[in-house]
ZAMARGU-4260 file (C-alpha; in steps of 0.2 Angstrom, whole numbers, plus 5000, padded with zeros to 4 digits):
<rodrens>
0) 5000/5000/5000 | 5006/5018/4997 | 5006/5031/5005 | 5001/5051/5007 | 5012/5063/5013
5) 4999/5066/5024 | 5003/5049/5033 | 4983/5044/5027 | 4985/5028/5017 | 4981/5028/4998
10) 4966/5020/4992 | 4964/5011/4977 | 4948/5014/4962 | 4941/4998/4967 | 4940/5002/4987
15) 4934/5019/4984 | 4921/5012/4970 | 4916/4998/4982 | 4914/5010/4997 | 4902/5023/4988
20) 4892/5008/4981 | 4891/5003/5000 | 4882/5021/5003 | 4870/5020/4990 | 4867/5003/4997
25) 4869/4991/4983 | 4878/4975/4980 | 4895/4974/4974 | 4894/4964/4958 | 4909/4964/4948
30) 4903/4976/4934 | 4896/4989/4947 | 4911/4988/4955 | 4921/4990/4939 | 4910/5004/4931
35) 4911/5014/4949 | 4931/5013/4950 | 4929/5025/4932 | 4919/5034/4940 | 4926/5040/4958
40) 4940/5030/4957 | 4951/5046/4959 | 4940/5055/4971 | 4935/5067/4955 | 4917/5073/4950
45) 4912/5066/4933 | 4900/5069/4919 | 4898/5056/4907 | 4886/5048/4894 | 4885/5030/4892
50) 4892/5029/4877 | 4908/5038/4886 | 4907/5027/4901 | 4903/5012/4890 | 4919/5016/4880
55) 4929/5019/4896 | 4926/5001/4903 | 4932/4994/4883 | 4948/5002/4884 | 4950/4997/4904
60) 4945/4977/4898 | 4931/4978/4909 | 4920/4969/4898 | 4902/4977/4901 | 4888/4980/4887
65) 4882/4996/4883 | 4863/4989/4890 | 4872/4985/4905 | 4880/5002/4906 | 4864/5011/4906
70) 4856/5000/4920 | 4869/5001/4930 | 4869/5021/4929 | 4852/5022/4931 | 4851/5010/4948
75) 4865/5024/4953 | 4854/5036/4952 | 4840/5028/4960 | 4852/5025/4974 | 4857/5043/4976
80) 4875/5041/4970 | 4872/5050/4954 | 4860/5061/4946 | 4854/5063/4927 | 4856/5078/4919
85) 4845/5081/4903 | 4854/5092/4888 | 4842/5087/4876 | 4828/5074/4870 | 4844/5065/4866
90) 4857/5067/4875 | 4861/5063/4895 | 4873/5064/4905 | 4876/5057/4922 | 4885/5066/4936
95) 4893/5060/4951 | 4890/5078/4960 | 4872/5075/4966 | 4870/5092/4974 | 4860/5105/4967
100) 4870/5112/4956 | 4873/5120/4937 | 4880/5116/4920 | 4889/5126/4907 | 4888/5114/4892
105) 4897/5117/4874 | 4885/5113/4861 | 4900/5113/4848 | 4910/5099/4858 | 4893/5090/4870
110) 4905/5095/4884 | 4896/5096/4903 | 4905/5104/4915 | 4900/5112/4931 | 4895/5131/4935
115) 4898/5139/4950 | 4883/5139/4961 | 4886/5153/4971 | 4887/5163/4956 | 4868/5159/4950
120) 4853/5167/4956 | 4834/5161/4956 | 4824/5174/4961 | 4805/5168/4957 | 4800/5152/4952
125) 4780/5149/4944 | 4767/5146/4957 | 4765/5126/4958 | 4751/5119/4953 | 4738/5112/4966
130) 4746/5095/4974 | 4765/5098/4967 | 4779/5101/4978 | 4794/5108/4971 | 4807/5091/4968
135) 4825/5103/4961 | 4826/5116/4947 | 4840/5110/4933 | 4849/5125/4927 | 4861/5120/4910
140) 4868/5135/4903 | 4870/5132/4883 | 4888/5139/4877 | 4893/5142/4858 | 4910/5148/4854
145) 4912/5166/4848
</rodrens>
């Protein structure tokens, strides 16, 4: 094992994968375990597709099909690990930031990114409608090159 300067003792991809599968309380199967290590493995936020997250676990040899891919992200988001962002009809993108937050995307390179929250101010948002409760407000910024 290796470790920090710190003295705290480095963790590996699969243990950090395997811990944060453990707080959203699902089992450890072998291709959550390996599509989680992609994706908190080194402690970072992510925003992937996946296509991109599919295409991740090819080049790693973890051998996973793109049906399973979009399960697994989705039962991650279900457990509260990760959240969908919608872009358009077409296009989402999972984040392991879950929370409330905004986005800047490119729509020249499908690039999500993060904005800073204490930047962005909601003033007023409609009236509900009878029975509804407020669930979150998504706020993607659309960016084009100049």
């Amino acid at each position: 094992m290796h470790f920090m300067a710190d003295g705290m003792m480095a963790r590996s991809a699969i243990e950090r994968g395997t811990d944060w599968l453990a707080k959203g309380g699902l089992r450890p199967t072998r291709q959550r375990v390996a599509l989680a290590a992609l994706l908190v493995g080194d402690g970072r936020d992510r925003h992937v597709t996946a296509e991109s997250l599919f295409a991740a676990a090819g080049q790693s040899n973890d051998k996973v099909s793109l049906a399973t891919v979009y399960n697994t992200l989705r039962a991650f988001c279900e457990a509260g690990l990760m959240q969908e962002v919608v872009v358009d009809g077409a296009r989402s993108y999972f984040d392991t930031r879950v929370d409330n937050h905004p986005h800047f995307y490119w729509e020249d390179t499908a690039d999500l990114f993060d904005a800073p929250a204490d930047q962005l101010e909601i003033s007023r948002i409609p009236e509900l409608p009878p029975g509804a409760e407020l669930s979150r407000v998504d706020v993607v910024i659309r960016l084009k090159r100049i």
